[in-house]
ROBA-682365 format. One record per residue: residue in three letters; x, y, z of N, C-alpha, C in turn. Coordinates in pm, whole numbers, padded with zeros to 5 digits, always signed. Example, Ala and Ser with C-alpha at 12.3 -4.5 7.8 and 13.67 -1.06 7.14 Angstrom:
! ROBA-682365
ALA+01319-00569+00780+01230-00450+00780+01320-00330+00780SER+01285-00225+00708+01367-00106+00714+01290+00003+00787
***
This chain:
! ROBA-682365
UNK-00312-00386-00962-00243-00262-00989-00184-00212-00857UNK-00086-00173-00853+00028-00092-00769-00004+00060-00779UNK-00055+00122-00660-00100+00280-00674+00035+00323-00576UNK+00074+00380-00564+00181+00503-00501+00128+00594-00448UNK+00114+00686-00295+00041+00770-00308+00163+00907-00372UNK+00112+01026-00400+00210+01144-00402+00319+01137-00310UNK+00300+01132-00172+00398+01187-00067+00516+01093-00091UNK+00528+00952-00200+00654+00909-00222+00720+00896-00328UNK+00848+00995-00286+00975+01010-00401+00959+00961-00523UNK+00986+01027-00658+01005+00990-00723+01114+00880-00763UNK+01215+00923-00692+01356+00830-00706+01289+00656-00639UNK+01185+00666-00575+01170+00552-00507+01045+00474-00628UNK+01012+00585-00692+00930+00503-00826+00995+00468-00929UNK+01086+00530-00952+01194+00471-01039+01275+00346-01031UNK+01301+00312-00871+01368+00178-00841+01289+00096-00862UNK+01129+00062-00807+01040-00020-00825+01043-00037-01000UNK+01029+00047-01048+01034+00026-01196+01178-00070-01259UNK+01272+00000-01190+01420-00079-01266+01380-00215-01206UNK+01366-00240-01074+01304-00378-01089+01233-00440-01111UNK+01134-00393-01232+01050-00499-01260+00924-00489-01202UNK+00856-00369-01095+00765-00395-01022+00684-00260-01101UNK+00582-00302-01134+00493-00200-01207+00417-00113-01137UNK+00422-00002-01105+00349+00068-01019+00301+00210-01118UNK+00210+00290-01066+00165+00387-01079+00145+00489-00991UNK+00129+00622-00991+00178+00755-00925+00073+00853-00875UNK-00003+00837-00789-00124+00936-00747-00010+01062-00843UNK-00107+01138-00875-00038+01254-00946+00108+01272-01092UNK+00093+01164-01128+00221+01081-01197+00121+01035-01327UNK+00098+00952-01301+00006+00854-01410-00110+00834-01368UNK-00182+00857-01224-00309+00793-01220-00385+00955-01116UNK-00503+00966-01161-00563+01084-01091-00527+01166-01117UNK-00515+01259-00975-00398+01417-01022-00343+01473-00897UNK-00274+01512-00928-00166+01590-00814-00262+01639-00693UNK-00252+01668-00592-00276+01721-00478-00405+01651-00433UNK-00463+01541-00450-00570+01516-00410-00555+01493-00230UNK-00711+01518-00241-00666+01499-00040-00728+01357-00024UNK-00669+01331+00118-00691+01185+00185-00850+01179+00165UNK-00917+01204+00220-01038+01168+00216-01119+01122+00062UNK-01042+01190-00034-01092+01111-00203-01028+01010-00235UNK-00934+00950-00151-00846+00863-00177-00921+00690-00168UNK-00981+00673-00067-01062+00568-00036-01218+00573-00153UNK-01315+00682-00198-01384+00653-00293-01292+00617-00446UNK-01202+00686-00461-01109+00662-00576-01067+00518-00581UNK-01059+00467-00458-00976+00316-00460-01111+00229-00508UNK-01219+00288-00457-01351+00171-00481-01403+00198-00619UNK-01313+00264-00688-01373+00271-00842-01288+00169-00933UNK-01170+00134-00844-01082-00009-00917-01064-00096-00840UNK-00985-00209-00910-01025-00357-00861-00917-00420-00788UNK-00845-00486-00752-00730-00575-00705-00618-00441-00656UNK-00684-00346-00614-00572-00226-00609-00492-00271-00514UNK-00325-00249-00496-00252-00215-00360-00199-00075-00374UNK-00248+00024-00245-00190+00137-00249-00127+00158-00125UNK+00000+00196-00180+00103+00233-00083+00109+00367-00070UNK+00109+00417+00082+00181+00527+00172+00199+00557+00259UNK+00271+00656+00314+00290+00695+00419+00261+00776+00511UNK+00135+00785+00468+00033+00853+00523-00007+00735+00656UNK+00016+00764+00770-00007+00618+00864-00198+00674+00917UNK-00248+00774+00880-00374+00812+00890-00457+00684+00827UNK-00435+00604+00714-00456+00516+00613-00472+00404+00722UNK-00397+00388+00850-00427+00254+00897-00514+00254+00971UNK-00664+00223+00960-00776+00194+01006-00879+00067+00982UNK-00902-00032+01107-00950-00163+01028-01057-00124+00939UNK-01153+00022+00969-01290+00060+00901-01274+00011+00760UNK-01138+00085+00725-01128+00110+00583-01089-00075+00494UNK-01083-00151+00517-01043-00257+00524-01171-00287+00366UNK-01159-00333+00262-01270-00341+00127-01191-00448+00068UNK-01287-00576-00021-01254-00648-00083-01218-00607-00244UNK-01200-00476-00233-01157-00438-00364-00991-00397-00376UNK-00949-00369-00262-00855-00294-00216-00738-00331-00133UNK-00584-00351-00136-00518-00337+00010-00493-00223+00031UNK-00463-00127+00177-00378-00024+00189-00286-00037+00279UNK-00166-00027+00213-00010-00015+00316+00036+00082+00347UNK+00006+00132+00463+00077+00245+00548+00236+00208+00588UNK+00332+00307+00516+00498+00215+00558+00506+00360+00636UNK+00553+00288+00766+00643+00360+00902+00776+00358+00880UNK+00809+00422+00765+00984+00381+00727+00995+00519+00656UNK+01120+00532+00676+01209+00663+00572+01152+00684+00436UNK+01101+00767+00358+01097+00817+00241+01238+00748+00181UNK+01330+00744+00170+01443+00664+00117+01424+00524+00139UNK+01386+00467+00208+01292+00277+00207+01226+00235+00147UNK+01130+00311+00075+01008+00274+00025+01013+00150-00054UNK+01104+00204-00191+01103+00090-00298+01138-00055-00214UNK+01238-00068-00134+01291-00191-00091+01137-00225-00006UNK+01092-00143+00074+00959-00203+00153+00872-00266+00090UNK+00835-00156-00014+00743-00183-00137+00745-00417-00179UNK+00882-00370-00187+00894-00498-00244+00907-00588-00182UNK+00958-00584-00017+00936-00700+00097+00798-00742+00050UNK+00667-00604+00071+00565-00616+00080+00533-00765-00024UNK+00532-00735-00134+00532-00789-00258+00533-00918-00258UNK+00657-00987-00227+00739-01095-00269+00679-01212-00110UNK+00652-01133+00025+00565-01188+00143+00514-01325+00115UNK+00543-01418+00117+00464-01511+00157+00306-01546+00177UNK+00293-01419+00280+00142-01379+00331+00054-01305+00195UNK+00156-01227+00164+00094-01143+00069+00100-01133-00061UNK+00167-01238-00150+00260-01202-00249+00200-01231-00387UNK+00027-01260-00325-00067-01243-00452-00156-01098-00442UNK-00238-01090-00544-00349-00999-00503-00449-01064-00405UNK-00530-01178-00437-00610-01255-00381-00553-01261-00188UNK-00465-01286-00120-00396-01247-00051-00393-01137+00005UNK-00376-01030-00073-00343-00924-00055-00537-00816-00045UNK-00575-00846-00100-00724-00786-00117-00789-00783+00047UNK-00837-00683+00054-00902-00647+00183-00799-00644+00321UNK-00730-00606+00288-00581-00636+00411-00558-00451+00426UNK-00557-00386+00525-00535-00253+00589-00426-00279+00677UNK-00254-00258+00605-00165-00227+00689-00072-00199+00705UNK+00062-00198+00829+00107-00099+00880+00227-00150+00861UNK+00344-00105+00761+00474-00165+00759+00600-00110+00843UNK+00672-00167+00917+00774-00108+00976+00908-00198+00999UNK+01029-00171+01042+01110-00241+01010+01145-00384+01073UNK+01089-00403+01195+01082-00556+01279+00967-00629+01176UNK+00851-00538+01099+00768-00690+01024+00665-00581+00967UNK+00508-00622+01018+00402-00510+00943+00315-00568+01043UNK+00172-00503+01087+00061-00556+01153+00000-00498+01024UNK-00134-00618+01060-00221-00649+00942-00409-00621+01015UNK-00522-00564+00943-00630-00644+00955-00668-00675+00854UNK-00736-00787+00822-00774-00854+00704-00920-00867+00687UNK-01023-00832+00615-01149-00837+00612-01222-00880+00690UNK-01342-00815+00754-01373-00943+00866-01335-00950+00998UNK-01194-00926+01023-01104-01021+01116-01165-00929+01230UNK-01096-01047+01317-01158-00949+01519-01034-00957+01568UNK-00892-00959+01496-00824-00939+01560-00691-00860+01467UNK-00599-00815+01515-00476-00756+01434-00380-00835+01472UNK-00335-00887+01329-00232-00959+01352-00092-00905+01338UNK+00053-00964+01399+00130-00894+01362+00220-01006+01318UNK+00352-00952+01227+00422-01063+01133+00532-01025+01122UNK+00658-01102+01212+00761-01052+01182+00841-01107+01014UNK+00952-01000+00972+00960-01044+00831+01073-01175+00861
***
């Protein structure tokens, strides 16, 4: 499942949708409006294969790093998202869940740095 946090555009959930990419809406379809950061991480450990995207860059911490979970912090314009969203997606590195599970990271426009469960180091990946 594809989580969204609130802080991104509606217009940018709508593109993901016209293409095909199924997502859901902190405050939209899943939870409820105004929740704060800190319920955000027990909320994620109550579901399974989650990727949640935002732009909240507070989110990039290896701590938070769970085999239930990815979180993508995007360092990009509120008007980027959907297209990031979907670099994210379609990645090579990332472009399963299995892949994608336990990965805490940071998207920006030269590539994304990553930590991945475990890891002792941060990797970085140009796109």
């Amino acid at each position: 499942m594809n989580i969204l946090d609130e802080n991104i555009p509606e217009d940018q959930r709508s593109q993901l949708l016209t293409w095909g990419i199924s997502v859901h809406q902190v405050g939209f379809d899943v939870w409820r409006k105004g929740m704060k950061d800190e319920e955000i991480i027990p909320f994620l450990h109550t579901l399974r294969d989650t990727s949640f995207f935002t732009r909240d860059l507070g989110f990039y911490e290896r701590k938070l790093s769970h085999p239930r979970y990815c979180l993508v912090c995007l360092a990009i314009e509120k008007d980027e998202v959907a297209v990031f969203v979907r670099r994210v997606l379609n990645h090579a590195e990332l472009d399963s869940k299995a892949k994608r599970m336990g990965v805490v990271m940071r998207v920006f426009h030269a590539g994304f740095s990553l930590w991945r469960l475990k890891a002792q180091k941060e990797v970085y990946i140009n796109w």
